[in-house]
N, C-alpha and C positions, 0 to 999 in steps of 0.2 A: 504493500500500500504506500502509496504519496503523498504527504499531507503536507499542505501549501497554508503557512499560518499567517496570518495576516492583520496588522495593523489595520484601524479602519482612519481615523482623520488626518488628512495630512500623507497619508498612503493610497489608501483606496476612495475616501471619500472628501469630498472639499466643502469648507465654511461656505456661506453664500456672499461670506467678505471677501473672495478671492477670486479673480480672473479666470476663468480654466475655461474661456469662450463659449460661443454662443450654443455651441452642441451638445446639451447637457440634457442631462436627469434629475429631477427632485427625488432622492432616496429620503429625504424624513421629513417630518410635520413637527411641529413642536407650538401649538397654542394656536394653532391655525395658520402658524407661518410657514416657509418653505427654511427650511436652515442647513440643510445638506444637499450638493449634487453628488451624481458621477459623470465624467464623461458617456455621451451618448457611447463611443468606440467602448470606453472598460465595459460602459453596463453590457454590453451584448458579448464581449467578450468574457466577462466575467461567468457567462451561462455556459457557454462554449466547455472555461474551465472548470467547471463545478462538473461537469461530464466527464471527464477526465481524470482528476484526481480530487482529494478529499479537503474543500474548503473549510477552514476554523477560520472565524473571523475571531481574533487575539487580542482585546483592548481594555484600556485602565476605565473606560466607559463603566456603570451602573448597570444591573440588567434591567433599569427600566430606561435607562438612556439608550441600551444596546435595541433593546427592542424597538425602538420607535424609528428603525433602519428600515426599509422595507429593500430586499436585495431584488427583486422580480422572482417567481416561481417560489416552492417550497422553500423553507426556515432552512436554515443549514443544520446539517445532525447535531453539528458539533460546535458549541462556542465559549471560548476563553473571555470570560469579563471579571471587572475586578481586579484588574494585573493579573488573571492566572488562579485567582483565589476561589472563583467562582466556575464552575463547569455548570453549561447548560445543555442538552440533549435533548433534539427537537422542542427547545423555547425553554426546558422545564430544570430548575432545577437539579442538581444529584448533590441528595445530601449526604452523600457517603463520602464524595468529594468534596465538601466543604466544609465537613467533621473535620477531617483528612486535616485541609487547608490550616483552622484553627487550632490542629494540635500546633503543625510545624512551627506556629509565630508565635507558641505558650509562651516565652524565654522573653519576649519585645512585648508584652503584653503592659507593661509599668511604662515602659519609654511611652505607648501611643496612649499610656494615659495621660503621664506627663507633657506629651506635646499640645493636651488638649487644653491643659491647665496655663499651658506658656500662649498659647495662643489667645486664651479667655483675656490675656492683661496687655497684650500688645497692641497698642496705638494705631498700629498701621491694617492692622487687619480689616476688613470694609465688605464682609461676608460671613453667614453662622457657621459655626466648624459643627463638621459633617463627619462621625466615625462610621466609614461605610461598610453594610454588615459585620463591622464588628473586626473588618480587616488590615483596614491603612484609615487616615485621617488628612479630610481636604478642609480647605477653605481657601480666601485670598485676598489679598494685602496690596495696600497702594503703594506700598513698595514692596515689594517680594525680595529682591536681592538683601536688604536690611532685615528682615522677619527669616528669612530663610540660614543669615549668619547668628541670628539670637536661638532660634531653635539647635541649630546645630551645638551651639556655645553650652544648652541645657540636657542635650539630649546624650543617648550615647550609642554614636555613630558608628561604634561595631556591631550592632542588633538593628538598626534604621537608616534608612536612606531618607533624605529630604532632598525634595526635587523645588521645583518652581518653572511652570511652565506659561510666560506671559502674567496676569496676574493669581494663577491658581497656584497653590502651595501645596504639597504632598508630603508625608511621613509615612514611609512604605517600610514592613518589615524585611530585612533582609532577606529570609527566604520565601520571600511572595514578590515574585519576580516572575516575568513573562518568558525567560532562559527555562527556571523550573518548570513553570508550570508546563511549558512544550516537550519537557524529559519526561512531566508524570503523563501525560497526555500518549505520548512515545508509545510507553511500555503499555498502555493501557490499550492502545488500539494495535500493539503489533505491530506499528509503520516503520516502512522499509527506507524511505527518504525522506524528510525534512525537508522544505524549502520556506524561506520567511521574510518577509517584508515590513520593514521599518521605516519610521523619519526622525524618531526622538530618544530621548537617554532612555526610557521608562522600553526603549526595543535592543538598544543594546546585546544585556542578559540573551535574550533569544535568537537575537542573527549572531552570538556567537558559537550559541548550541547548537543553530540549523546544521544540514551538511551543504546547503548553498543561501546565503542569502544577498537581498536587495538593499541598497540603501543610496539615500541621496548624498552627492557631493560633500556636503557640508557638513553632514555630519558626522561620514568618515573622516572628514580634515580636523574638526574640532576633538573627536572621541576615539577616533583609532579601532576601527570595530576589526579584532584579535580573530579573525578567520578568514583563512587562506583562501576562501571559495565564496569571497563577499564582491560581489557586481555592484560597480560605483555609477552611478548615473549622475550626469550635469544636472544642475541645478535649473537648468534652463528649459529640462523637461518633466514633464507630470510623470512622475515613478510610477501610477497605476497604468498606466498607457504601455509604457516600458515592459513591467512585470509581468502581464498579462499575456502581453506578443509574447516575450519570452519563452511562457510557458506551453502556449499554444505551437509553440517552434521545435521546442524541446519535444525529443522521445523520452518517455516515462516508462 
């Protein structure tokens, strides 16, 4: 088996702030608005792929943020939200895998308490902080780069990763990572290839585990992603455009 993991914003799918021309797709709804495309080329191609090998859409999303994707045709069997922490199986759920998830982070369980506490008093913060199922803890800050060095300065950063992506602020448990989660995922389906696509620190972990992955210019220049069989793409093109052809090109 092939299984093709996959970022969804910023990889597969675009803000409705962002240019990706007039050939598009509305993939989500959110309050009546349109707030995600895909290109018209990924959507149809993206169907192509799902006939082919085994898509997991792989994001630090919510599964009710994840849900309100609509990909065309059936749900995918298989999807990683939550960084990894959450497995969902035709839309639903597995709670065996989410036990799972909560044992691994028992050890970081004080730290994302404390980061909850560090964030209740910080100034900068200008959003509720969110412990999401009980896994990692978001919120965000009108300055993120200052809240993101106070956390850090409180927390302890061998058991927690703090991110900052734009103004959203993250405290992810060290082993609730989208690398992991695509290993437990691995042995659970049997798969014989790995392929995975990213644009951000929070994909890292996973395009170093894949046995091939994607990633945009940028963020191999700033991050260094540690695997030999990582396909860099300009920054100049939509990485879903890119990955897709690829994969349709590729023998599996």
């Amino acid at each position: 088996m092939v299984v093709f993991n996959s970022d969804l914003d910023n990889t597969l799918i675009y803000s409705y702030k962002r240019d990706i021309g007039e050939n598009k797709i509305n993939v989500e709804l959110y309050q009546g608005r349109e707030i995600s495309y895909m290109t018209e080329k990924s959507y149809k191609m993206l169907a192509e792929v799902r006939k082919k090998v085994c898509f997991v859409p792989t994001t630090t999303r919510t599964m009710e943020q994840y849900k309100r994707i609509d990909f065309g045709g059936e749900v995918p069997e298989y999807a990683l939200v939550c960084n990894g922490g959450v497995l969902l199986v035709n839309g639903i759920l597995n709670e065996e895998w989410y036990q799972e998830s909560i044992k691994l982070i028992k050890e970081c369980r004080k730290d994302l308490e404390k980061a909850i506490k560090v964030l209740e008093n910080d100034i900068n913060r200008c959003f509720e902080i969110r412990f999401i199922n009980e896994l990692f803890v978001f919120s965000k800050s009108n300055i993120p780069d200052k809240t993101v060095v106070i956390l850090k300065s409180m927390l302890n950063i061998e058991k927690v990763d703090v991110f900052h992506n734009g103004t959203k602020v993250y405290v992810v448990p060290k082993p609730l990572n989208k690398g992991i989660g695509l290993e437990r995922l691995k042995i659970k389906l049997s798969a014989d290839i790995i392929l995975a696509a990213g644009d951000s620190e929070f994909d890292i972990p996973m395009l170093e585990k894949a046995d091939i992955a994607f990633a945009p210019e940028d963020l191999n220049y700033k991050s260094s992603v540690k695997n030999q069989n990582v396909i860099v793409y300009s920054n100049d093109k939509l990485i879903s455009d890119e990955v897709l052809q690829y994969i349709l090109n590729r023998d599996m």
